[in-house]
N, C-alpha and C positions, 0 to 999 in steps of 0.2 A: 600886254606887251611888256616883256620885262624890262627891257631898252627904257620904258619910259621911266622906270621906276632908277635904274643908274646900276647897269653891267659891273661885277666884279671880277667875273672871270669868264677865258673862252676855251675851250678844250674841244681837238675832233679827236675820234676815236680809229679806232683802225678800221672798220667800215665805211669810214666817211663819214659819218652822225657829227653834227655839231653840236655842244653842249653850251651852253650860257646860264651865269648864276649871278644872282642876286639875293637877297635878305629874303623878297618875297616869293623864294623858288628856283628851279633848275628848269630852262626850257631847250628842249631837246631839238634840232630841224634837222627832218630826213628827206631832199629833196624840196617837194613841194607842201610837204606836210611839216607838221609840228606839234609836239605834244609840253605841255607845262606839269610839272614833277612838285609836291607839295614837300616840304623834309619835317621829321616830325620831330619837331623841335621839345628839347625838355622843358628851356626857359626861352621867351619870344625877344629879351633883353640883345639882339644878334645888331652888330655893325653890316660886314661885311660875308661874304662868301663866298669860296675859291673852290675851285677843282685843280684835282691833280690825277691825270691819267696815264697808265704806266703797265706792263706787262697784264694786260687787258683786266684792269681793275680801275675804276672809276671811282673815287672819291671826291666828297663834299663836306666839307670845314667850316665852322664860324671862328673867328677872331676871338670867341672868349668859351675854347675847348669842346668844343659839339660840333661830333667827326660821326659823317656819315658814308654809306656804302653803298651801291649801284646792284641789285640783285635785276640781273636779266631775265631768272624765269617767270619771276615776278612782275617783272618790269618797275619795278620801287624802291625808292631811297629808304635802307633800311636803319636805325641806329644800331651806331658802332660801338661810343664810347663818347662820354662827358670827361674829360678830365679836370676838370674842377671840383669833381667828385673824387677820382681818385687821387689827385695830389691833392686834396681836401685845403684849396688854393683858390679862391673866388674871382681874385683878380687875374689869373694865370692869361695871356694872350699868344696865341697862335700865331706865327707870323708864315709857316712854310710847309707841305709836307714834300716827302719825296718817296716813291714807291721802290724797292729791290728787288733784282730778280729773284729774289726767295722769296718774296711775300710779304716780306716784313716793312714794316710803315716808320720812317725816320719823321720824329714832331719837333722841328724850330719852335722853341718857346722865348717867353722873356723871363723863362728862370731855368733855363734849360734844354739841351738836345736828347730827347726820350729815341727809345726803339720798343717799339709795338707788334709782337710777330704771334706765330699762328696758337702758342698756348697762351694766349690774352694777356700774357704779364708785362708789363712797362717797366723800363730798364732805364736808371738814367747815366748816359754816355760821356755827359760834358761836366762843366761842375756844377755843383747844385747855386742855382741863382745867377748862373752867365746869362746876358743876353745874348739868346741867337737868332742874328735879324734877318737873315735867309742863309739857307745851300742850296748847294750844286753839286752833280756830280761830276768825277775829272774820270774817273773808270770806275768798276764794278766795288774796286776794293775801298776809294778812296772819294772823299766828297769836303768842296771847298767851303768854309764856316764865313762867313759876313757878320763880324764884330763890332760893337763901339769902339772898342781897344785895335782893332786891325780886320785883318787877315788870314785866316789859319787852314790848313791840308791836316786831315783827320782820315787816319787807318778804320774804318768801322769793325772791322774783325780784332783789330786789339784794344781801341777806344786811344790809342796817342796822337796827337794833334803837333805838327810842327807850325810855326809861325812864318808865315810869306813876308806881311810885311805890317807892320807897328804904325801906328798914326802917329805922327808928331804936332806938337801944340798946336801948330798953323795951319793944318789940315781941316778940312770939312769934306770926311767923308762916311757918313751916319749911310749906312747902306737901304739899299730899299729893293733891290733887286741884282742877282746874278746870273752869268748867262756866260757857260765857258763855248768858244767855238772850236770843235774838236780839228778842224781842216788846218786853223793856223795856230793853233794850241795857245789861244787866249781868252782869260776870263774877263768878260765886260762889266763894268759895277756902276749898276745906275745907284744914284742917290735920293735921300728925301730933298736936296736944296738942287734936283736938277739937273746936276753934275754927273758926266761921265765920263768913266778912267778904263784902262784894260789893265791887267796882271799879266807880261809874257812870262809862261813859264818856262820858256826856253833861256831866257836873258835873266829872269830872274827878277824884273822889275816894274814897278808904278808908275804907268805914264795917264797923263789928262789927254784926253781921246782929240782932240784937236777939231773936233765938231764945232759948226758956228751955229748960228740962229737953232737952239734947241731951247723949245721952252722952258720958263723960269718954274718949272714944276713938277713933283717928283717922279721921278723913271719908275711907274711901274711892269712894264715888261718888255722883254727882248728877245726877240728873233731873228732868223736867218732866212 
């Protein structure tokens, strides 16, 4: 049971199938069944392990660059790509990915936002050595950056990034998860200390979500 071992991530798919990851695995439940997915890992040195599913492509990530892919005829997690190999970077961590309707694979790193598309080459979009502690997308073209430094909206088609909004000294807001809600056009930012704020991009500004009893621990995900 991989519950017992400590869930990282949950993804359904457009069939319905639930996916669940962990370090020791991806387990899949389709109704009353369930099947446990092994990922073949290069180095077993793995924290954590997230899916990200998105124009029916399924992805599986370790935290330190070992990105895998869901091959349905197969039925197997196949290896994608190590980048600790190709950005010849050991300590490199993963914090995010996000899939495009083209195909192409955007990697939140903490020395960088890479794009990953169908001639294998990785590109890097942000500057070499930023941290990027998650995105989001706001539409097709454009996807929001969760910084130490702020807040930033990033063109993907020309790689320019405007800035939302700057942290100031007194702020504690080390991001840890984003989550825009397209119906009231606000981005939610959960934190590692807890905290939760929105971004209206209508108004233009950072407000503290005025939630009470939310535990003292960090927002890892949010939905609607």
């Amino acid at each position: 049971d991989l519950s017992l071992r400590g869930a990282n991530s949950v993804v359904e798919d457009e069939k319905g199938f639930i996916w669940i990851s962990s370090k020791t695995g991806v387990l899949r439940l389709t109704g009353d069944n369930s099947k446990k997915y092994t990922l073949p890992y290069k180095t077993a040195d793995v924290i954590t392990v997230d899916l990200v599913y998105s124009h029916s492509q399924l992805l599986a990530y370790t935290n330190n660059g070992q990105i895998f892919k869901y091959d349905p005829v197969y039925d197997e997690f196949i290896f994608l790509l190590d980048l600790r190999d190709i950005l010849d970077d050991i300590h490199v961590v993963v914090h995010n990915i996000l899939i495009g309707d083209e195909g192409t694979y955007y990697i939140a790193t903490s020395i960088g936002l890479y794009k990953y598309g169908d001639d294998e080459e990785l590109a890097l979009l942000s500057s070499s050595g930023q941290d990027e502690l998650d995105t989001e997308w706001y539409d097709n073209e454009h996807m929001f950056l969760g910084r130490p430094e702020g807040l930033w909206l990033m063109n993907i088609k020309t790689g320019e990034s405007e800035l939302l909004h700057e942290s100031g000294p007194d702020e504690s807001i080390y991001v840890s998860d984003l989550f825009f809600d397209h119906g009231k056009e606000r981005l939610w930012i959960g934190t590692n200390s807890g905290d939760l704020f929105f971004y209206d991009t209508n108004d233009q500004v950072l407000s503290a979500s005025g939630i009470s009893n939310l535990p003292n621990q960090p927002v890892l995900d949010m939905e609607v």
